[in-house]
N, C-alpha and C positions, 0 to 999 in steps of 0.2 A: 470295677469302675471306680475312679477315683473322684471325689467333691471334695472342694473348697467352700466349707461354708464361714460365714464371718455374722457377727452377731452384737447387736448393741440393744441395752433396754432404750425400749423407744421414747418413755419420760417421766422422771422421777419415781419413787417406789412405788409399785402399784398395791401394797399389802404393807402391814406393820411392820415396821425393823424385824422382830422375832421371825414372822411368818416368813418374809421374804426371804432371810439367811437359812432359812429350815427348807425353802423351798430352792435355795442355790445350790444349797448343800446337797441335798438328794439328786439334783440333775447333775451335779457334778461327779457322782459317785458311780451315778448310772452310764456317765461317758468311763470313767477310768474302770466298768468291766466292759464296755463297748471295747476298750483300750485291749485289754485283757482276751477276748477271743479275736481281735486282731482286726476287728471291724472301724478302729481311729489307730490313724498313722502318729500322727501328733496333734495335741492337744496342748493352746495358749490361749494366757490372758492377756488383757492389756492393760500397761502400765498405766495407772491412774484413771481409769475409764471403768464404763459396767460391762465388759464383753468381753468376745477374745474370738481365736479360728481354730477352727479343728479341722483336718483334712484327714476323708473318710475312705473308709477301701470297702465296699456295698457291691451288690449284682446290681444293685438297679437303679432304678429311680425312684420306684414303686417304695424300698427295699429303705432306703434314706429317708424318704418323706416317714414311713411308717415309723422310723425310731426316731427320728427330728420330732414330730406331733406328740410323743410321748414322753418326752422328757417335760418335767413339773413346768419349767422355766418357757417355755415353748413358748406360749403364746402374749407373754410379757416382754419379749425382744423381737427388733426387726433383724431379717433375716436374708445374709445373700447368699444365695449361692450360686457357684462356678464348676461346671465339668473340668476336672482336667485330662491331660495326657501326660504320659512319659517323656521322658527325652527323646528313649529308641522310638517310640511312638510318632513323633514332630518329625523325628530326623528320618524317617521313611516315609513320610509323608512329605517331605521336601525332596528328596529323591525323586516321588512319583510326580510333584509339580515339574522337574526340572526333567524329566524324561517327555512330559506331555509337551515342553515350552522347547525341548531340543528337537522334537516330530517332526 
């Protein structure tokens, strides 16, 4: 299952400079082995802001919450996230609306 999650700290640092950058650092480390057994598609920041979006390849939902909660950074940014689909996914599912709407 694929998630769009997007991420921004919610307002200003909530920890000392040092602490914080030590606490970015580690969740950031923790997405690039996320990355690494194939569990994040891609991973960005964004320019000039405190976030970025990672889009996840996860079984579940269960499965994303458990490693979203556990990343240092967690609970210091807000948080959205989006199910997505494929392309082939949309585009057979457009098939099946347009089969039902030709009935």
């Amino acid at each position: 299952m694929l998630y769009l999650t997007n991420s921004e700290l919610k307002a200003g640092y909530p920890l000392p400079p040092k602490e914080w950058l030590e606490n970015v650092l580690e969740s950031m480390e923790s997405i690039l082995n996320y990355k690494e057994q194939g569990k994040v598609v891609l991973h960005v920041g964004y320019a000039g802001r405190q976030g970025g979006s990672i889009i996840w390849d996860v079984d579940s939902n269960e499965e994303l919450m458990r490693i979203l909660s556990q990343l240092p950074f967690w609970p210091f940014l807000q948080w959205e996230i989006v199910p997505l689909i494929s392309t082939e996914q949309a585009i057979e599912s457009i098939k099946q609306a347009l089969a039902a709407v030709g009935a």
